[in-house]
N, C-alpha and C positions, 0 to 999 in steps of 0.2 A: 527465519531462524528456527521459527517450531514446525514448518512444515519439512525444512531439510531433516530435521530428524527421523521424519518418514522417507528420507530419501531412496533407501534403497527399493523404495517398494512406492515410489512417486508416480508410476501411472495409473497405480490403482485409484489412485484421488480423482482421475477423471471421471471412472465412472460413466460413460458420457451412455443416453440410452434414445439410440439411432432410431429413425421411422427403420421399419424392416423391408428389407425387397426382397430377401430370401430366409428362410429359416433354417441356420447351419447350427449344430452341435461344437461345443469347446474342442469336443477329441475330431471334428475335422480340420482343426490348423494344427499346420508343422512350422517348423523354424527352419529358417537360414542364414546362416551367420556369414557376416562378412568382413574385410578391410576395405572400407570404401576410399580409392586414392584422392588424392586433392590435389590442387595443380601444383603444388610446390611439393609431391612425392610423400606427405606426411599421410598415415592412414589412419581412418578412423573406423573402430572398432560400431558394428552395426548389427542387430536384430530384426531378419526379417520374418513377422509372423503369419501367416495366411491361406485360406481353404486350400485344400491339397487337390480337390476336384469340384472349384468352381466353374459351372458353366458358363458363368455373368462374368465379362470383363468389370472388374471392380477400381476405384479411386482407392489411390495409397493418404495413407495418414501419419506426417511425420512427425513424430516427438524425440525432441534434441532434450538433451539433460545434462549439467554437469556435477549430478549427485549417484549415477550409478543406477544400471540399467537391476543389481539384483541377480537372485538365484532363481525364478519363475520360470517354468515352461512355458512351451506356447498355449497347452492346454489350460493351465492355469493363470495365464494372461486373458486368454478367451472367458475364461469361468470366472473371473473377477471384472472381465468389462461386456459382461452374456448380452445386452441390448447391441453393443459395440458390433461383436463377434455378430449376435444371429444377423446382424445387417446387412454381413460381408464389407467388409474393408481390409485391406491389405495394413498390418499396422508396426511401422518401420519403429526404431528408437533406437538411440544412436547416443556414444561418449563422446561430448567433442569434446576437439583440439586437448591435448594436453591431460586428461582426465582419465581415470580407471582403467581400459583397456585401449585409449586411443593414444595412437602419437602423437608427437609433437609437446611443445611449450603450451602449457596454462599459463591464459593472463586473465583477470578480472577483472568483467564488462568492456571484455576488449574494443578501444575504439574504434570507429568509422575506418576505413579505409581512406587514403586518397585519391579519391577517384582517378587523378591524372599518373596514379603510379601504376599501372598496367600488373606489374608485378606481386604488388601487395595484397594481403588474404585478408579477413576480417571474416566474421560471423557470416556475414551477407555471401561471401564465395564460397565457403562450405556449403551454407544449404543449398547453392546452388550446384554446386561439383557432385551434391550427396542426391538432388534432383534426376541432374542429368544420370547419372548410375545405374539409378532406381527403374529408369521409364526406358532403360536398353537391356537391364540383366534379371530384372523382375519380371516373370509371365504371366499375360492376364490381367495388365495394367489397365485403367480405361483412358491415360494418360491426362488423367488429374490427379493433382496433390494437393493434401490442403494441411494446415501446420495450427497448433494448439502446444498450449502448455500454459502453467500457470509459475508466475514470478518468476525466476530464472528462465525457467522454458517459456514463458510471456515474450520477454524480451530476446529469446533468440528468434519467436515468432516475428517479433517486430521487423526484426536485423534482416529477415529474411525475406521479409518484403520490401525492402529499402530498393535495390538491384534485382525485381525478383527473377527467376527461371520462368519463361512466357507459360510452363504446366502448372504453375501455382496458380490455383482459383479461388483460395477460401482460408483465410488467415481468425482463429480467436485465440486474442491475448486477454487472456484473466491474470489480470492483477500485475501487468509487464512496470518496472518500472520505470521513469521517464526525465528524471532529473536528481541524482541523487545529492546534490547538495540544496536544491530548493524546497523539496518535500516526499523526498523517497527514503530509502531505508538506513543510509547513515548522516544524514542530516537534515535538520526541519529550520530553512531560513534560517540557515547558516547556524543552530545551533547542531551541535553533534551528537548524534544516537551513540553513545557509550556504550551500553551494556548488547544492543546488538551491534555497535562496527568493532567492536573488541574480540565477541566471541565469534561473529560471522568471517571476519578474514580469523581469527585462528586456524575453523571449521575447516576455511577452503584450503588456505596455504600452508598449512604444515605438513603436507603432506600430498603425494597424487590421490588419498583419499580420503574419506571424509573423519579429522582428527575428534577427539573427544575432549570437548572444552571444559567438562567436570574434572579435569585434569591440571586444570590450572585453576579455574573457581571454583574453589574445591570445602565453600562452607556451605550449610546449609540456608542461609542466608546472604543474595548477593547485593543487597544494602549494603550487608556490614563488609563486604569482602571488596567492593568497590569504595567503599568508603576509607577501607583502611589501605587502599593501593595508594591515597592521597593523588596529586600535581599526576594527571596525565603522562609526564613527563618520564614515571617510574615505570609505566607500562613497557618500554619499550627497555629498559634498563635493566628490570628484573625479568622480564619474559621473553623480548621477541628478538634483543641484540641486532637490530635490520633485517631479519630473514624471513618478515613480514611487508611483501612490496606493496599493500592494502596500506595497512597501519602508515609505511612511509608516508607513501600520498596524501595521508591525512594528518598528518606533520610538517609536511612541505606543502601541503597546499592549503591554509586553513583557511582563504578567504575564495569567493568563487572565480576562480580563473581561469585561463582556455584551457586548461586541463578538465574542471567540470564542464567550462562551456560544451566542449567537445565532445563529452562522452554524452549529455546529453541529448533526446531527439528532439528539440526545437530547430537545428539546423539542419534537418537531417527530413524530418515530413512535410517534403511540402509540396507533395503529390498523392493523390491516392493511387496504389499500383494496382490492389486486390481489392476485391469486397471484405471489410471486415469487423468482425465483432468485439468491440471491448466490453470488457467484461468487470466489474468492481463490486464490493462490499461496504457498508456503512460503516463495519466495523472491523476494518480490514486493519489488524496491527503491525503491518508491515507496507504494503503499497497500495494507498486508497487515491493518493495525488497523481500516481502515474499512470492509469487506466483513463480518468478523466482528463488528461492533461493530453493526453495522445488522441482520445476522440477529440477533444476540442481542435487541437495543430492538423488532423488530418480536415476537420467540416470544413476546414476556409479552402479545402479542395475540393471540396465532394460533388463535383456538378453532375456528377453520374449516379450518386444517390446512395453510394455503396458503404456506407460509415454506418454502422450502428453503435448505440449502446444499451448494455444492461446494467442495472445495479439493484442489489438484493440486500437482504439482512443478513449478512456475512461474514466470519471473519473470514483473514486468510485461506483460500482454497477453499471454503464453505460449501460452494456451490456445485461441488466436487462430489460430495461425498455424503452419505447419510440422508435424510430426508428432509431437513432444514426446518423441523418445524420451530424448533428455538435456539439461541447460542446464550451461553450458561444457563439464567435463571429465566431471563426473555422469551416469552412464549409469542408467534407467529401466528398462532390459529391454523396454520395451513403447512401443508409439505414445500416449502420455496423451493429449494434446490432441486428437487424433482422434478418439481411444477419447469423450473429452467431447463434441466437436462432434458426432458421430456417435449416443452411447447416453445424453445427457443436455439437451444444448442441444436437437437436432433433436423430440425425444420431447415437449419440453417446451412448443414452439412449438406442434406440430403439433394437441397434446390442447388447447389453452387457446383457439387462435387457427382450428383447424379441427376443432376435436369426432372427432380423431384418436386412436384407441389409448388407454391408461392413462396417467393421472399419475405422476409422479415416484413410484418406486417405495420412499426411505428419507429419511426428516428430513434427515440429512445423510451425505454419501459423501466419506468422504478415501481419496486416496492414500496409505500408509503406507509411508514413504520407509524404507530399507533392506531391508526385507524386499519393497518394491515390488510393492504390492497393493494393491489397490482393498477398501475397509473401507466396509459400508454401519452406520450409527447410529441406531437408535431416537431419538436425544437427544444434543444437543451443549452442555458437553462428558460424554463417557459418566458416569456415574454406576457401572453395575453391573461387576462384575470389575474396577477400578478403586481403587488404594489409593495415598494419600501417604505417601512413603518421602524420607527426608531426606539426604542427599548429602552431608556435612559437608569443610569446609576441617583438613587437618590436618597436620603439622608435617613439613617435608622436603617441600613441595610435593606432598602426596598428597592424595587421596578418597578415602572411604570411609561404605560406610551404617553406618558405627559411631561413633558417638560421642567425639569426643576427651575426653581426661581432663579435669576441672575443676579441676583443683587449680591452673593455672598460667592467673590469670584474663588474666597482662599477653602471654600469648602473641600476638603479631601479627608480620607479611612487612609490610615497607616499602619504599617507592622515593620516588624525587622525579619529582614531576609536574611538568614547565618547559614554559608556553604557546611559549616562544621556540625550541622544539621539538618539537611536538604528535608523537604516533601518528598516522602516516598510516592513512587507514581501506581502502586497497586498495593494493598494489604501485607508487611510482610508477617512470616519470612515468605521472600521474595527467593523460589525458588527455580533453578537454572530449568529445570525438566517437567515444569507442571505452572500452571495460569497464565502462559504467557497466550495461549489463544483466545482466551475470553477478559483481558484484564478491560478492555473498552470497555466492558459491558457492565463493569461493578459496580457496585452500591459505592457512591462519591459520601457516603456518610462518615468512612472511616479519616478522611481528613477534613471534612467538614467542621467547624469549631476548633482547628488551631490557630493558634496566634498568629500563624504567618501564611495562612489562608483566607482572605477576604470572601465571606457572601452573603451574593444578593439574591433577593427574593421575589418575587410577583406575591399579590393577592390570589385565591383562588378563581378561578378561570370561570366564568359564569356561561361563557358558550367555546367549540371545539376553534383552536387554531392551529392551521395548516401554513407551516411555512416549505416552501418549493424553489427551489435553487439555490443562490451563494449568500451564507449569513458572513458578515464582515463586523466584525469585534473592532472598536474607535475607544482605545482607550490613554487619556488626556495622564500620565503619570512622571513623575520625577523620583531620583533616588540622590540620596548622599553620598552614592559611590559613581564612580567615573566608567561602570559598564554596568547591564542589566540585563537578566531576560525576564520575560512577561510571558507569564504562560496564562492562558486562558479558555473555561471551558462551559460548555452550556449546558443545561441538565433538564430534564422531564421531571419532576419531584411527582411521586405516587399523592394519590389521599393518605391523609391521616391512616382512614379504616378506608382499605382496598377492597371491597367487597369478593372481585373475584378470585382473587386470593389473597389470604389476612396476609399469609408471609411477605409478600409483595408492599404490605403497607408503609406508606415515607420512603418508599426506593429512590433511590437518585440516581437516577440511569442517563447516560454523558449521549450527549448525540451529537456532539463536536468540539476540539479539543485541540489546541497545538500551543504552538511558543513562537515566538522571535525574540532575536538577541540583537539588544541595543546597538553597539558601535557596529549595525550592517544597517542602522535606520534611515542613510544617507544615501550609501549605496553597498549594494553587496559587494562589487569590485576590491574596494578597501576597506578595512576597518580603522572608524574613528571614535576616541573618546568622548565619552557623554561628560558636558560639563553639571558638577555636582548641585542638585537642587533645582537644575532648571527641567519644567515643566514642557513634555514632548509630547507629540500625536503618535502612536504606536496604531499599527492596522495588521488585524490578523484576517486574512479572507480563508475560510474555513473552503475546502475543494467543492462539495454540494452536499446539500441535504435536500429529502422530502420526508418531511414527519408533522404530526397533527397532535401538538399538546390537545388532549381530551378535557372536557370539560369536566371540572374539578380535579384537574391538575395543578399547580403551581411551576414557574420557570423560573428557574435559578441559574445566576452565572458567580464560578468561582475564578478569582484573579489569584495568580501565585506568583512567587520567582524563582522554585525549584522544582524539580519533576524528577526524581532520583532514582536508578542511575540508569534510565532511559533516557536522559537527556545529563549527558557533564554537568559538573560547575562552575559556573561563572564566577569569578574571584571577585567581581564584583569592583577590581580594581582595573584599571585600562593596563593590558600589556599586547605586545606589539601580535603575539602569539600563544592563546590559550593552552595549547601542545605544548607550549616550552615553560610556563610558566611554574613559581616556585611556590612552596606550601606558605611564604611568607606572603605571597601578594592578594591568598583568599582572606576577605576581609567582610563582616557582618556590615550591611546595611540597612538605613532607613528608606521605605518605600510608601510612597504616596500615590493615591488613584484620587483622584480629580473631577468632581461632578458636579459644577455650575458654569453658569455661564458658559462661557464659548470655550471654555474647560471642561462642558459633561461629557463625561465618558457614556458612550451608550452601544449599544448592539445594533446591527441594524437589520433588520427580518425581511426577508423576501417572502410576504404572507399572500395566501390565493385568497381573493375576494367574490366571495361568493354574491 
């Protein structure tokens, strides 16, 4: 959502800065503009930009977008991506289907095709129609193509290697996402992203262009303006009348069914076609589950070796753009985003798409945020020097890897959870047009110490701990109401006195963070109600970390039941459909976490042993 706001001017986020094979000037590409036909006669509107008098047969670079290719020249397309340009690349970008200057019908995340329908279009025969085009009416092709984009353009990347055109050699999705009702952009385990699926389908479908959702969240505050829209149910009453086919979907469809199964790629990878790159950020506020989700579904293919992954200190599109040495107050030490455009994007083009240099040189490469350092991996997530160590919830608001006593099974921390109050999930006022890229990264101190925020603490850390791969959050809790979510988040707590900078000192900085909603504890298929007061195993498996609490750090986990209005409210009462329900069924509850016996709640750390 906060990168579409840069949409009309979305390639500049690439950035990308190519090994050089030639040294061309901005003012040597021209444009050529086209309607590229598709096999069902619909055209789509296409920018081709590229040296005017290259002597080097050069690889095309497709970027598909359904935010608007923009007013830019070709000159200043070149002068915004100059490593791009001086490399020579042919660099196509394209409106699909349905969108700004292309025809045809916009759908959103259009499904899979059926394979056996011969007839039917999907993402996957576009870039293929828009392939074959390219490499008969383009001169000077080298007759490769290779496709990139970030979020939207991630996953039309995906789409496109699903069926791909035998000229595609070289696919990176940064940030594509991969399941949007399991942990992509409008739902996290079946709770619902509110304040982005609300304004993101307004953005896409009111319009063939891109609408202005300060138009309708129109306070300064969208706490209060989502708060005061009350019951879901009025969203679509006072705003959208059905002429949001988004919103329906997520009305009719509130539990996960072959509607998300399907749009989903679980059913859909399970081949590797192309060599390719996923691409993710720690602090990706939009799609951090679906980069890792898509490397994982493609490795149970990979016997050709061709899967890689990255992930950086990033938010959304981070990697894109600027020099990455910090996001918000978080200082890096180093240029990351560079460092990747530079020693991984660029290396990875040039081997695939011009028989340039060596292939990606480790399975997968993380940043390893705290100690900040670039970690290359055999295997992700690591396996060897790697052990599960248990974190436990313990009495006085503590942590510890030692186990609390059993003797005292009824030990649990209580609060009341009241929708007519949620936890705001960043500082407000909570404003539509600013924080929404760094809110991962904020001081957790501003809800820290309310009533209806539980936390816990570690002692100070007496030597550095690295934990590396999937931390999974076990926690034993019950409520007095018949539905619940559980949201829970892990934090790096600064020193006291931060020496390297005071400002810095007592930060609480999140390094993982999600929700599940109770009546999907069973199964996501259906929702069932929680019976009231009885004590359940809730498991949140956070997508990956690699971060090294520093010595004289503290680790903190906060449990809540509202995250507002990034995540809806749960009424807290069982009804058959969240979407439908009435302002009479949100109802305050008591919420219990649980930490003895075979009832401790604990964290469980995928820590490197040194």
């Amino acid at each position: 959502m906060w990168l579409c706001a840069f949409a009309r001017n979305c390639f500049l986020l690439l950035a990308f800065a190519l090994v050089a094979s030639a040294q061309l000037k901005p003012s040597d590409y021209s444009r050529t503009e086209a309607m590229i036909p598709m096999r069902d006669g619909v055209r789509l509107y296409t920018q081709i930009d590229a040296p005017a008098n290259s002597t080097e047969r050069l690889p095309i670079l497709l970027l598909r977008t359904p935010y608007g290719l923009g007013q830019l020249t070709a000159e200043q397309v070149a002068t915004a991506l100059t490593e791009l340009s001086e490399s020579g690349y042919i660099l196509v970008r394209q409106d699909i289907r349905g969108r700004f200057k292309s025809e045809g019908e916009f759908v959103m995340l259009r499904q899979p095709r059926d394979p056996k329908d011969k007839n039917a279009i999907d993402e996957s025969t576009d870039t293929y129609d828009t392939i074959e085009y390219l490499l008969h009416k383009v001169p000077n092709n080298n007759g490769r193509v290779g496709m990139a984009g970030t979020s939207y353009g991630a996953w039309l990347s995906v789409m496109g290697m699903l069926d791909p055109h035998p000229a595609l050699k070289a696919v990176v999705q940064q940030a594509s996402p991969a399941d949007m009702w399991i942990g992509d952009d409008f739902h996290h385990n079946g709770a619902f992203r509110l304040s982005y699926g609300f304004e993101y389908a307004y953005m896409m479908e009111s319009g063939k262009e891109i609408a202005d959702v300060t138009r309708v969240v129109d306070k300064l505050d969208a706490y209060e303006w989502y708060l005061k829209l009350g019951p879901l149910a009025n969203a679509d009453q006072k705003y959208f009348q059905g002429k949001i086919p988004t919103w329906t979907s997520f009305v009719n469809e509130p539990d996960y069914t072959a509607f998300w199964k399907r749009q989903a790629f679980a059913p859909w990878l399970n081949r590797v076609t192309v060599p390719t790159l996923n691409v993710a950020g720690w602090w990706d506020q939009e799609d951090f589950y679906g980069p890792i989700k898509i490397y994982e579904l493609l490795e149970r293919h990979d016997t050709a070796k061709q899967n890689f992954l990255v992930v950086g200190p990033w938010n959304h599109g981070g990697w894109s753009r600027g020099d990455g040495n910090k996001l918000g107050r978080i200082d890096f030490g180093s240029p990351t985003a560079a460092y990747y455009r530079r020693n991984i994007l660029a290396p990875f083009f040039a081997h695939y798409l011009k028989g340039q240099g060596d292939g990606p040189r480790a399975e997968a490469l993380t940043f390893r945020t705290g100690d900040n350092k670039w970690i290359e991996h055999a295997e992700w997530p690591p396996k060897q020097n790697v052990s599960e160590r248990k974190l436990y919830f313990q009495a006085g608001r503590k942590l510890s890897f030692t186990a609390p006593p059993a003797n005292d099974p009824n030990a649990a921390d209580s609060y009341i959870s009241d929708p007519a109050s949620p936890v705001p999930y960043r500082a407000r006022p909570i404003q539509v047009r600013s924080g929404w890229p760094v809110w991962l990264v904020e001081d957790q101190r501003f809800v820290d110490g309310r009533p209806d925020v539980l936390s816990f603490e570690s002692d100070t850390l007496d030597e550095d701990l690295t934990v590396s791969g999937r931390i999974v959050a076990n926690i034993f809790a019950s409520t007095s109401g018949t539905d619940s979510d559980w949201i829970v988040k892990v934090i790096d707590v600064y020193p006291d006195k931060y020496e390297p900078d005071a400002t810095m000192s007592g930060y609480q900085l999140m390094i993982a963070g999600d929700v599940v909603r109770g009546r999907y504890l069973k199964s996501f298929d259906k929702a069932e109600p929680l019976a009231a007061n009885a004590i359940y195993h809730y498991q949140i498996a956070f997508p990956a970390n690699d971060h090294t609490f520093k010595k004289g750090h503290r680790i903190m986990v906060q449990v809540q039941s509202t995250w507002f209005p990034v995540i809806d409210r749960n009424p807290q009462t069982f009804v058959p459909n969240i979407f439908r329900a009435k302002e009479s069924d949100f109802k305050a509850a008591t919420q219990k976490v649980f930490r003895a016996g075979k009832q401790a709640s604990y964290i469980a750390l995928p820590v490197e042993v040194k």
